[in-house]
C-alpha positions in Angstrom: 0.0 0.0 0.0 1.2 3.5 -1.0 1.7 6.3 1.9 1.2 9.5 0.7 3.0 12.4 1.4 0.5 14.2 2.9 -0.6 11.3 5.8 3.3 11.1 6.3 2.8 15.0 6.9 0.0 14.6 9.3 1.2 12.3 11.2 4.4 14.4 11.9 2.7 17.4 12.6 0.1 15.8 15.3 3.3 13.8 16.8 5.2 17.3 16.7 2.8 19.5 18.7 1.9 16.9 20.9 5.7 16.6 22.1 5.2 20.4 22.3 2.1 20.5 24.5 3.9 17.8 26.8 6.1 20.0 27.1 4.4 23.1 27.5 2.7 21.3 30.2 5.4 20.4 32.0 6.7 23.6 32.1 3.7 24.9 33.6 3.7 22.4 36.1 7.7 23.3 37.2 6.5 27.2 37.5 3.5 27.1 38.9 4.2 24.2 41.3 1.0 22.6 40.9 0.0 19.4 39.0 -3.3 20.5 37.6 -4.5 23.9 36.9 -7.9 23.5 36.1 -10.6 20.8 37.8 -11.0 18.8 34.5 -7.0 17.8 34.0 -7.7 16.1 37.6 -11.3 15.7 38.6 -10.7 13.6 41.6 -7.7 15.1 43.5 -9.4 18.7 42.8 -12.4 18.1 44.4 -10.4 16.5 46.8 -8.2 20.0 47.2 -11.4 21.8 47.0 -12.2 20.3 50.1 -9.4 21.2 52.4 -9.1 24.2 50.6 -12.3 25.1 52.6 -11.1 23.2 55.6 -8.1 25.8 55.5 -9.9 28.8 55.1 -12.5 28.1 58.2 -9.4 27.1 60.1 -8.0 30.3 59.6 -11.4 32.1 60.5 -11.5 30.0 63.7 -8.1 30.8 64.3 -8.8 34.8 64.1 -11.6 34.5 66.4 -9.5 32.7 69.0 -7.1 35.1 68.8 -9.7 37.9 69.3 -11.2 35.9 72.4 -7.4 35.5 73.6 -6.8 39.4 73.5 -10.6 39.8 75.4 -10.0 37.3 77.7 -6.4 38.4 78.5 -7.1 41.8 78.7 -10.2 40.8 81.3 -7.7 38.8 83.4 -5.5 42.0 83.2 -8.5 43.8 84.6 -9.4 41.8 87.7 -5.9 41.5 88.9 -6.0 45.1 88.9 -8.7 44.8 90.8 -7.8 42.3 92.9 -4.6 44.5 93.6 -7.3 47.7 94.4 -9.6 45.4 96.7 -6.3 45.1 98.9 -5.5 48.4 99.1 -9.1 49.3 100.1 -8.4 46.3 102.6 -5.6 48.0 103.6 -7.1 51.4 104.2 -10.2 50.7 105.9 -8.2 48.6 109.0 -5.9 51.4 109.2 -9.2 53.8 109.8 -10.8 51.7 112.0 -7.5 50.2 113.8 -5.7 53.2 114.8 -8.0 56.2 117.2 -8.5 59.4 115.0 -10.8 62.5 115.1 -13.3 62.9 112.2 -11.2 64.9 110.3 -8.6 62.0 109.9 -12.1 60.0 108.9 -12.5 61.8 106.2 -9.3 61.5 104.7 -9.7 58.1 104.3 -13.3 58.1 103.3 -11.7 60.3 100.1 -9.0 57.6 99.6 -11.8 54.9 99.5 -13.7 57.1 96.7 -11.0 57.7 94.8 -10.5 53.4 95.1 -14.1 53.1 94.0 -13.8 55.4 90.9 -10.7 53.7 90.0 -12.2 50.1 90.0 -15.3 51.9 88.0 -12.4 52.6 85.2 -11.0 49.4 85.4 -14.2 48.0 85.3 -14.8 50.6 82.0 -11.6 48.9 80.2 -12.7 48.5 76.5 -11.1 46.6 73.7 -12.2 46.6 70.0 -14.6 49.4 70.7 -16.4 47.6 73.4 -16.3 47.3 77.2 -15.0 44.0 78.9 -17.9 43.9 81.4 -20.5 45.7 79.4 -22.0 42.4 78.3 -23.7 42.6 75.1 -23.5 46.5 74.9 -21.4 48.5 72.9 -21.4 51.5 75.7 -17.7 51.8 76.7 -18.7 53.4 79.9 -21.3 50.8 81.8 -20.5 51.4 85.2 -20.9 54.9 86.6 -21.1 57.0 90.4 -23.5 59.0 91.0 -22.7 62.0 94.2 -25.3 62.6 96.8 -26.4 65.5 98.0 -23.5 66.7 100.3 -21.4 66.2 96.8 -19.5 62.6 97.8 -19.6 59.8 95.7 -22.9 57.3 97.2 -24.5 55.6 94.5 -23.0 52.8 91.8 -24.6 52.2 88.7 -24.6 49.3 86.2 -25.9 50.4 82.7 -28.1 53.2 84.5 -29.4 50.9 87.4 -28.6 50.8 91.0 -25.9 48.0 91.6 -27.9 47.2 94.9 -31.6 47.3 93.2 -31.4 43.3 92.0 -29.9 40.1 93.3 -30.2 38.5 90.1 -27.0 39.7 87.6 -29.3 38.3 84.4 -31.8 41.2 85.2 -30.0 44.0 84.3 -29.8 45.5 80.5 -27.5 44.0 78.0 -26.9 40.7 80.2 -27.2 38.3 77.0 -24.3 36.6 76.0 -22.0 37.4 73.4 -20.3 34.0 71.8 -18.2 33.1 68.9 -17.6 30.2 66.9 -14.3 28.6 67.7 -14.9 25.5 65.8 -16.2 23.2 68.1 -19.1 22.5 66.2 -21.8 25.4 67.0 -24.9 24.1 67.5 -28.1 25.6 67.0 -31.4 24.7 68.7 -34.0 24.6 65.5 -36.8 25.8 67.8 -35.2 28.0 69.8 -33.0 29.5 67.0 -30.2 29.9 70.4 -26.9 28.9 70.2 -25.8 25.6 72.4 -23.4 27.7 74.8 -21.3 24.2 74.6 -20.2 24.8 71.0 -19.5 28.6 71.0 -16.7 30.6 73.2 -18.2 33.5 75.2 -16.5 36.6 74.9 -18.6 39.1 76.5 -19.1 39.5 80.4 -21.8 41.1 82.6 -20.1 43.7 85.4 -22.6 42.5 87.6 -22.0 38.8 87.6 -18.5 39.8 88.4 -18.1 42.8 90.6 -21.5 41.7 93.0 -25.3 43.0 93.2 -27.8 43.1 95.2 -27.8 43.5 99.1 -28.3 41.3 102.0 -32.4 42.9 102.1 -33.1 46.5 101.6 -35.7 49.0 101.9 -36.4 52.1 100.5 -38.3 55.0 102.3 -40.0 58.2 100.6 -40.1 61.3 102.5 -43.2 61.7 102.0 -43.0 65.3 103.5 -41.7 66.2 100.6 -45.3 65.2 98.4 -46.9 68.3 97.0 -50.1 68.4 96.2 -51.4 67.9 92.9 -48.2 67.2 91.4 -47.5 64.2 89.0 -44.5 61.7 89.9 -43.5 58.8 88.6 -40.9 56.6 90.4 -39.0 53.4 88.9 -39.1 50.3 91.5 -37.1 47.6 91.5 -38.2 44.7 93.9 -37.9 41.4 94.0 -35.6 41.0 90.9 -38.6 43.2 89.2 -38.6 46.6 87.7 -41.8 48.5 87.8 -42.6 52.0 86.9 -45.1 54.2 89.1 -47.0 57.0 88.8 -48.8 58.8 91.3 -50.5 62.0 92.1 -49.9 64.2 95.5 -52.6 64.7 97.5 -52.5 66.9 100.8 -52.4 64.6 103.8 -49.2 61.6 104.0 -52.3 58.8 104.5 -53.7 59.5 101.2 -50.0 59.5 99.6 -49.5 56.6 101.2 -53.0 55.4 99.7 -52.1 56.6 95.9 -48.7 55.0 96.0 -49.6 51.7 97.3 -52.7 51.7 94.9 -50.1 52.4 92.0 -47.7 49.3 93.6 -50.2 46.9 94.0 -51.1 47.3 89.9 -47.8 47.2 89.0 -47.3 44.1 91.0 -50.7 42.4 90.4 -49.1 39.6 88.6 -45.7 39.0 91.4 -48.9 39.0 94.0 -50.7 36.5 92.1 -48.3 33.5 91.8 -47.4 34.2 95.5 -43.9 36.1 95.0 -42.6 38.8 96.6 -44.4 42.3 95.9 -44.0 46.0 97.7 -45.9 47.9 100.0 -45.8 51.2 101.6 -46.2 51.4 105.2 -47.5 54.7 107.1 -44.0 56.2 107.5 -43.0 55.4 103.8 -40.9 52.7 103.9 -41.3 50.2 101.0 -40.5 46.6 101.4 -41.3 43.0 100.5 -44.1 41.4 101.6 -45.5 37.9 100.6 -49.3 36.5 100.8 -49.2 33.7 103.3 -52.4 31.0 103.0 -52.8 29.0 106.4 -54.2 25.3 106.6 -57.9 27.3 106.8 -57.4 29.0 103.3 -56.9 32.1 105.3 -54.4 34.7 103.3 -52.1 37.3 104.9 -49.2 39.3 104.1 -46.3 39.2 105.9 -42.8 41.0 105.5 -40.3 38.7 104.1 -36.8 39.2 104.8 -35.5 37.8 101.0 -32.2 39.0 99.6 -33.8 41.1 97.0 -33.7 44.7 98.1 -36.2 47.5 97.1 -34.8 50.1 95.4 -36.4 53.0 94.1 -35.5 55.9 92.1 -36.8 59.2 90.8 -38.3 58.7 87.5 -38.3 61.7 84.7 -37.0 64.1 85.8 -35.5 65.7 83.0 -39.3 65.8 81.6 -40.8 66.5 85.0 -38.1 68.7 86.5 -40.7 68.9 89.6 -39.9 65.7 90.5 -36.3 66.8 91.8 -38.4 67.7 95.1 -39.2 63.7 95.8 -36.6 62.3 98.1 -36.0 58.8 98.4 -33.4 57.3 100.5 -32.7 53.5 99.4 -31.2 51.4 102.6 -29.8 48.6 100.7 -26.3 49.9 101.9 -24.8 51.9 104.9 -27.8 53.5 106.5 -28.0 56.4 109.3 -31.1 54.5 110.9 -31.3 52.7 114.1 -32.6 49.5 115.7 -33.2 47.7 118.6 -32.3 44.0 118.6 -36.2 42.8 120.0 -35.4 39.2 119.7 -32.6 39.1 121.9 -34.3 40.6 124.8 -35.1 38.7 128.4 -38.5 38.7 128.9 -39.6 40.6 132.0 -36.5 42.3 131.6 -36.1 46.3 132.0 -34.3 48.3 129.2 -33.0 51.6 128.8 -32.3 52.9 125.4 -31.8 56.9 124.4 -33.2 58.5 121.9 -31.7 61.5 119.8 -34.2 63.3 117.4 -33.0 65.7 115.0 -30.7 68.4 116.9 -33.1 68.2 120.4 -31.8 66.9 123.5 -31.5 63.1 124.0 -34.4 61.8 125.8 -33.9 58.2 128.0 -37.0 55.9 127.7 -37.2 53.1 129.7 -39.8 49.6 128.4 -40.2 46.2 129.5 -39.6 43.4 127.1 -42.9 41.6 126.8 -43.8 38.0 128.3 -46.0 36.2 125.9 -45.3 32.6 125.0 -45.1 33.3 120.9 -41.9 34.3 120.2 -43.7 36.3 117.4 -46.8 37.8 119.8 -43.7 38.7 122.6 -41.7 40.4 120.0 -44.9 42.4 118.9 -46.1 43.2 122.1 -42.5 44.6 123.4 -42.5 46.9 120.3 -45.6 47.7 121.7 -44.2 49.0 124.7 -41.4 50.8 123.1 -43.7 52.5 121.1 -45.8 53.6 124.2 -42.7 55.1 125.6 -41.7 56.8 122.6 -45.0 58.1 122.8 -44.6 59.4 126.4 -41.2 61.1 125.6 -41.6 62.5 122.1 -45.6 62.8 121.7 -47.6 60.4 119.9 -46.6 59.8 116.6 -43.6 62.1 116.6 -40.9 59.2 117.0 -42.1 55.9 115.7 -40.4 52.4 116.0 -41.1 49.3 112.8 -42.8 46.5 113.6 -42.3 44.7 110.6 -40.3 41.3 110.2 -37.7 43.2 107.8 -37.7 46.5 109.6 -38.5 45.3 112.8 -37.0 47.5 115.6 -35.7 50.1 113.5 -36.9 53.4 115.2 -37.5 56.6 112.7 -38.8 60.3 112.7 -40.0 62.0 109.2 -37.8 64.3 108.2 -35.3 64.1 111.3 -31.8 62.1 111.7 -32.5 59.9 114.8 -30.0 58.4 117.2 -30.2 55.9 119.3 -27.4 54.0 121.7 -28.2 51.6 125.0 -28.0 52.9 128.0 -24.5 52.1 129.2 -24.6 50.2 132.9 -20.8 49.5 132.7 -21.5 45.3 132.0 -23.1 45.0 135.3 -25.5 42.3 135.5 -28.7 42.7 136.5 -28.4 40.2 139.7 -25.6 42.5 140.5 -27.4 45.9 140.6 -28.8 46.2 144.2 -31.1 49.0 145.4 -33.3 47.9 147.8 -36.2 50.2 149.2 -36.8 49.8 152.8 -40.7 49.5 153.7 -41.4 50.8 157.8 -44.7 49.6 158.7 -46.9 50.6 162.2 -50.3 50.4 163.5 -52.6 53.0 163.0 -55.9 54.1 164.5 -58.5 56.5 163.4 -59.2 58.2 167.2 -62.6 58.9 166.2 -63.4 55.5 166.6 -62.6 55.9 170.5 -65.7 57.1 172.5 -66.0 57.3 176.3 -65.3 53.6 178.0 -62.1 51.3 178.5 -59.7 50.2 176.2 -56.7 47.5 176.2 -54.2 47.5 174.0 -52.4 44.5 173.3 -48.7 45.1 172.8 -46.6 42.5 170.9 -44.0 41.6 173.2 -45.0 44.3 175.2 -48.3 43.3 176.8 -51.3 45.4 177.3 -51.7 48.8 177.8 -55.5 49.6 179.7 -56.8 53.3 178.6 -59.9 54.3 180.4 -61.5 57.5 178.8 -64.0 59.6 180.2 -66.5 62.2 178.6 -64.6 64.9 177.0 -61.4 63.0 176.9 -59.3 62.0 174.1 -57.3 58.8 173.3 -54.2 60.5 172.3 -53.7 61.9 175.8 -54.9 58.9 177.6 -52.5 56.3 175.5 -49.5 58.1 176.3 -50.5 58.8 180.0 -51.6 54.8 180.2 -48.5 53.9 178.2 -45.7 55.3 180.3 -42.3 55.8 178.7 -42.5 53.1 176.8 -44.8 53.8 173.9 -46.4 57.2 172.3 -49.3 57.7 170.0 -49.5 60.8 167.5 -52.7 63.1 166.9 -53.2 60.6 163.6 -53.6 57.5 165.6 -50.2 56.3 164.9 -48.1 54.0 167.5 -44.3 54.2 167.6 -41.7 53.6 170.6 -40.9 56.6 172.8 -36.9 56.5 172.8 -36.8 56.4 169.4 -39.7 56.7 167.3 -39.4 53.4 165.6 -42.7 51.7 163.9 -44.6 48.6 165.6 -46.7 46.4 163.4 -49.4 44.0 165.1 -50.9 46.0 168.1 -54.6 45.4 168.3 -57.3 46.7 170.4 -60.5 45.8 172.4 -63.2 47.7 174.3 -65.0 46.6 177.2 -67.5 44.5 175.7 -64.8 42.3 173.7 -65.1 43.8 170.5 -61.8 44.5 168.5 -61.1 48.4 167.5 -60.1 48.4 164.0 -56.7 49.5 163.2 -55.2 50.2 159.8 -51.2 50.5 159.2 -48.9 53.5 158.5 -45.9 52.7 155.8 -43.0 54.5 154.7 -40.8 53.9 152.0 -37.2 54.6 152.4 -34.1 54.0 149.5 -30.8 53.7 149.9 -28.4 55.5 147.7 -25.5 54.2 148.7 -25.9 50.7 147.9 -26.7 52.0 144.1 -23.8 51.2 141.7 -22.4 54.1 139.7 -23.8 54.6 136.2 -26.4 52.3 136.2 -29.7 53.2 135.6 -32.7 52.3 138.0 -36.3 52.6 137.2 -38.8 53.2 140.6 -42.5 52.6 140.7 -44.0 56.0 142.7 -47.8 55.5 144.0 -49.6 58.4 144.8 -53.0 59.6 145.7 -54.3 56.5 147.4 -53.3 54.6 144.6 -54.7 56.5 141.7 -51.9 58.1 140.3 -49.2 55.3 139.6 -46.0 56.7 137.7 -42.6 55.1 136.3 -39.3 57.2 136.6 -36.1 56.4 135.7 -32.9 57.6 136.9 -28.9 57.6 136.7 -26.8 56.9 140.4 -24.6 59.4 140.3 -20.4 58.7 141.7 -21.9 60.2 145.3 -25.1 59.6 147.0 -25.8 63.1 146.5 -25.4 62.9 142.6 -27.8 60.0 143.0 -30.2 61.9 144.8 -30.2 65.0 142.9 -31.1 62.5 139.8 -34.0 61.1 141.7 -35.2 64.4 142.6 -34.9 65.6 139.1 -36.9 62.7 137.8 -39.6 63.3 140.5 -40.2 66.7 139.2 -43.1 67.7 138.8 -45.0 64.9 140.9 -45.1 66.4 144.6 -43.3 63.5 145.9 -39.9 64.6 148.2 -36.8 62.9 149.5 -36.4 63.1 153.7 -32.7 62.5 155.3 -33.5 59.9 158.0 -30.2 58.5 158.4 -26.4 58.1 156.6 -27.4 57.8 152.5 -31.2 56.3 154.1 -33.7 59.3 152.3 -37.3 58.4 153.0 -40.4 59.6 150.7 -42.9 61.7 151.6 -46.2 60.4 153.4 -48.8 58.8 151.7 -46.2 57.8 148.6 -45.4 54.1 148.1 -42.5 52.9 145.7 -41.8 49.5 144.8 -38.2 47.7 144.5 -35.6 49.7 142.3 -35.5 47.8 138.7 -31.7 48.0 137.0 -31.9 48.5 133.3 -30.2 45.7 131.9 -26.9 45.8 128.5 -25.7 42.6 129.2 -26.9 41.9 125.6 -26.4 45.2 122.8 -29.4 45.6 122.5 -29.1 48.7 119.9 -27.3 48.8 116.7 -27.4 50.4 113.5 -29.1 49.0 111.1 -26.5 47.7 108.7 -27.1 46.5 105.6 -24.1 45.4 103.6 -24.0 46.0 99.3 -23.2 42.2 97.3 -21.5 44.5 95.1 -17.8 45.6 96.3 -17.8 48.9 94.7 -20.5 49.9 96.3 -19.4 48.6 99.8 -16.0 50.8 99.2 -18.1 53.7 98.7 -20.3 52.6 102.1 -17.6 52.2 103.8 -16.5 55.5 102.9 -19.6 57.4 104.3 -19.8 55.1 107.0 -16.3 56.5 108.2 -17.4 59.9 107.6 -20.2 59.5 110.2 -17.5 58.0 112.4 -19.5 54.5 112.6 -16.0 52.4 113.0 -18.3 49.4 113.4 -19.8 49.2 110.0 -16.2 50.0 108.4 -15.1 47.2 110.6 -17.7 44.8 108.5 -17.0 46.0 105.4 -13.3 44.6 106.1 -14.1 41.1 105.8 -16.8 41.1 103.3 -13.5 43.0 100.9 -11.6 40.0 101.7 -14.5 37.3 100.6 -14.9 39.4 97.5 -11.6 39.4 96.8 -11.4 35.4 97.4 -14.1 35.3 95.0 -12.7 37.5 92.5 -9.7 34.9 92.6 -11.4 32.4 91.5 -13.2 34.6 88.6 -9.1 34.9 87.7 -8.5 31.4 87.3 -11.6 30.6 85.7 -10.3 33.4 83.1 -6.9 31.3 83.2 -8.6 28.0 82.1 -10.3 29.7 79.6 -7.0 31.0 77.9 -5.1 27.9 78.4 -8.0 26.2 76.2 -7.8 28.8 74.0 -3.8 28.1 73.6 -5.2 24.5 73.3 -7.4 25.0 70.8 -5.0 27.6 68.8 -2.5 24.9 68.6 -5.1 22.2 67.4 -5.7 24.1 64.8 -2.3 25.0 64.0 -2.0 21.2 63.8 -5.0 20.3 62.0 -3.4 23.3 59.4 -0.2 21.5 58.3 -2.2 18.2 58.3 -4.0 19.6 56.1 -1.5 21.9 54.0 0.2 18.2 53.8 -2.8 16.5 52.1 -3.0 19.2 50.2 0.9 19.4 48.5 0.0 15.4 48.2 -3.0 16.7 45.9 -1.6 19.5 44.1 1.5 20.0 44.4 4.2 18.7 42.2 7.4 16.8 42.0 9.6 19.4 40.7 12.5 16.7 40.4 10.2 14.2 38.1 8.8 16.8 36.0 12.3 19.0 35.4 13.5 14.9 34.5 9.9 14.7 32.4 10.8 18.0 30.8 14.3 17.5 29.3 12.5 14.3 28.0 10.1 16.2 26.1 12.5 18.6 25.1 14.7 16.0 23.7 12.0 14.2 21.9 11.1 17.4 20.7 14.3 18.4 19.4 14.9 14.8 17.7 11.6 15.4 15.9 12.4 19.1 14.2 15.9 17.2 12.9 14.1 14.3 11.3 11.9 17.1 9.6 13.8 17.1 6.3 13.5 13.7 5.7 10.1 13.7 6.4 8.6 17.0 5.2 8.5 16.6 1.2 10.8 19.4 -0.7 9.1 22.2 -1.8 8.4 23.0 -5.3 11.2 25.6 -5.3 13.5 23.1 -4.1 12.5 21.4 -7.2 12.8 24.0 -9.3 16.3 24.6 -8.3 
């Protein structure tokens, strides 16, 4: 078979370019690296490269984001040691204040240091990265936490996002407390009907100031001066009890029981729902305090409310006043921190006992009341019924209603005057127990006869000890005369029928009397009431029963023995002013009361048990406790500093652990860092096995080509036909 020139020709040409494109290829392949460069030379290993291709890139987003949570959470662990290192130089401070003795002045010194600590931890507290704050939570507002001055200018109030630190227990109820997360490649997981992240798969990189620095109080109340109330003006007041915020508005009428009215009205609708399903709700009492109270149902079906002492505090504060500047006049004072009131410790009084408490109202002169804690067999009723009696002395002393003491289970004790500071501190009796006070009154007692019982006609007196004594009176004579003629030197008898010895006037008790016919004379009996001063301890304070009036007119004094007898004395006398009743010298320190006047046994006022404190309620939130602290110290209450001390070091213990927890969350982010780094150059690896090529081989595979190549252009003029000027020439 003949081959013709031109299939020779063809078959050249097609083996000639494909040595070229073999070639080509191969150089392609040595520059660029890879073995394919589009998905159809290789359809297998690219979708295979494909694949970790995208495994790569979401490693490297994974990667970003843990290095973004790695710079959050390091800068957060920056933060509370910063903190930690501020709580123990507030530590620090207040024992120095409360350690060493130092006028007010030096008080408030240190009160400025701990304000200046407080503002600094709100700054640390304020640290922002990326445009947001650490402990904002899921708000962008680089400046969450914030002070607030009181009136006197100093730095009282901490707020979270707006709100009161102290208002809510619960760290989830204030704003912007959702969390922020952020996919770490774990796996996120989202709940289809919830559309919520699992908080398992995702790292959190936000955190609420709240959770960490503390809310809340131990309990808290909130009282409105309701003297402040004008009438017919509009005000509207935000509440936040029981882990609830509420918004009031109410309208001031002219007398405190109707404001008192409108306000619990507005409460009780803006609570309708908390009273319902039996949780805590607030109510007003008469003297506008605002606390919890709970509906209690008994085994009868019965429902009251009772104060509960829970550890959400009510907190309460003035509501639009930028829009309602009239508003400014409201004040409200929230005691869910340091507070200036007073209370008296009910529970732990003896029953039966005597007390002695003074009370300081506004700038008037201290007055000492004197109560007896109640006997009842409920420890509830008892409790009740000695407030009772505390408030019927306050009564006595102040006027009714002017000085008022709380009776409920939250407040209990704590005694308050509208519109006045009020001071009150046991009555100091030096430790002494009340076995140990001694004060006894002596009682003199004689016979007594009323002379106009003794008409004409013979008389014997029987004597005790004595025998009788026979008294014979005619007409016109009297018994007086006739006793003491009849009775010698032994015995006398007074114009009022009274029978004492003659040497020394001393009483007799038992004589009795008979007339000629038998018949007993009646006799009555003559007492005196003598005390004696110096068997009264120094300091302590008495209480005395006076009787006067034949009985009618009973009164209760109280007194102070003095270092001298005479001191003591001038304090009885003072205390008996006004009631007639005087103080005779019988005998060394012996003074006797005037006639007719009976007294019972002295009763000591007992302080074996402080029975007065202030009321101290102590913030969750350590800021705020620095700033208590701080006014606590100004008021010179070393006692209350004291407390804050060790509730700083518990914080701080906490705060700790809030450090390591940070700590274990950046080691897992290292972890997970260099897992990924890891799972990177696995997968870089796999992927030079896919694409990558073997630059030895295909530099080997190239000079081939090349070669072949080259061989093939030289056999080209034995193969390629001459051309027809070739064949011409």
């Amino acid at each position: 078979m003949r081959i013709t020139n031109p299939t020779i020709l063809r078959g050249y040409n097609r083996d000639l370019n494909r040595l070229l494109n073999l070639k080509t290829q191969t150089e392609r392949r040595i520059t660029s690296g890879r073995k394919f460069s589009r998905a159809s030379e290789a359809p297998l290993s690219a979708a295979k490269a494909l694949n970790i291709r995208k495994s790569l890139y979401y490693s490297e987003q994974h990667k970003e984001n843990l290095k973004v949570a790695e710079k959050f959470y390091t800068e957060a662990e920056t933060s509370l040691l910063q903190v930690s290192s501020k709580m123990a130089e507030i530590r620090e401070t207040i024992i120095a204040a409360v350690n060493t003795t130092k006028n007010i002045e030096d008080y408030n010194i240190y009160a400025q240091q701990l304000e200046t600590n407080a503002k600094e931890l709100c700054a640390i507290f304020n640290t922002d990265t990326g445009g947001r704050a650490i402990f904002g939570g899921e708000s962008d507002d680089t400046s969450p936490f914030d002070i607030i001055n009181d009136a006197n200018g100093n730095a009282s109030t901490v707020l979270y996002h707006g709100i009161p630190v102290n208002a809510m227990s619960d760290w989830s109820k204030y704003p912007y407390t959702k969390e922020v997360n952020i996919d770490i490649g774990l796996g996120m997981d989202i709940n289809q009907e919830t559309q919520e992240v699992d908080p398992q798969s995702v790292l959190k990189i936000s955190f609420v100031g709240t959770e960490v620095s503390g809310c809340g109080a131990q309990y808290g109340v909130a009282d409105v001066d309701l003297s402040k109330i004008k009438q017919n003006r509009s005000y509207c007041i935000d509440v936040y009890a029981g882990n609830v915020k509420k918004t009031i508005t109410f309208m001031g009428a002219a007398d405190q029981a109707t404001n008192v009215k409108n306000i619990n009205d507005a409460l009780a609708a803006a609570y309708s729902k908390q009273r319902t399903y039996g949780e805590g709700y607030p109510m007003m009492d008469d003297q506008g305090v605002i606390a919890l109270f709970k509906d209690i149902q008994d085994e009868d079906g019965n429902v009251t409310k009772a104060e509960v002492p829970v550890e959400d505090g009510i907190c309460c504060v003035v509501n639009n006043k930028e829009k309602n500047p009239r508003a400014e006049d409201l004040v409200v004072d929230n005691d869910s921190g340091y507070t200036n009131k007073f209370k008296v410790n009910v529970a732990n009084l003896e029953e039966g006992q005597r007390y002695s408490i003074e009370v300081k109202v506004g700038s008037e002169d201290a007055k000492t009341i004197t109560f007896t804690a109640a006997t009842e067999e409920d420890p509830e009723k008892r409790d009740q019924a000695t407030l009772d009696n505390i408030q019927a002395a306050l009564d006595e002393a102040f006027g009714e209603g002017k000085v008022n003491i709380s009776k409920g289970k939250v407040t209990q004790g704590i005694i308050t005057s509208e519109g006045n500071v009020v001071k009150v501190s046991a009555v100091d009796n030096k430790g002494v127990s009340p076995s140990a006070v001694k004060a006894d009154i002596t009682t003199e007692s004689t016979t007594k006869f009323d002379t106009t019982k003794f008409g004409e006609g013979t008389y014997t007196f029987s004597v005790p000890g004595s025998g009788d004594i026979n008294v014979t009176v005619a007409e016109g004579e009297n018994i007086v005369d006739k006793f003491n003629a009849a009775a010698g030197n032994n015995f006398q008898m007074d114009t009022n029928g009274v029978i004492t010895k003659k040497d020394d006037g001393s009483y007799i008790s038992g004589i009795t009397c008979k007339d000629a016919t038998g018949a007993s004379i009646a006799a009555g009996r003559k007492t005196d009431y003598s005390i004696d001063l110096g068997n009264m301890i120094s300091g302590a304070y008495y209480e005395l029963k006076v009787v006067t009036g034949n009985g009618t007119d009973v009164k209760n004094i109280s007194f102070k023995a003095g270092d001298t007898p005479a001191d003591t004395l001038k304090s009885i006398q003072d205390a008996l002013d006004g009631t007639g009743v005087t103080l005779t010298n019988t005998k060394d320190d012996v003074y006797k009361f005037s006639e007719g006047v009976a007294v019972a046994n002295p009763i000591a006022t007992s302080k074996e048990n402080p029975i007065v404190q202030k009321e101290s309620i102590y913030s969750n939130n350590y800021i705020q406790l620095t700033l208590d602290a701080a006014r606590a110290l100004r008021q010179g209450d070393i006692e209350y500093a004291t407390g804050c001390i060790d509730r700083i070091v518990s914080a701080n213990e906490n705060l700790l652990v809030e450090i390591a927890n940070l700590g274990c969350n950046e080691d897992f982010i290292s972890f997970n860092i260099e897992r990924i780094t890891t799972r990177e150059e696995n997968l870089q690896e796999r992927q030079v096995d896919l694409e990558a090529t073997d630059a030895k081989s295909e530099i080997t595979l190239w000079k081939t080509y090349e070669a072949m190549y080259n061989a093939c252009l030289q056999m080209s003029s034995s193969v390629v036909p001459n051309s027809i000027f070739n064949y011409i020439k």
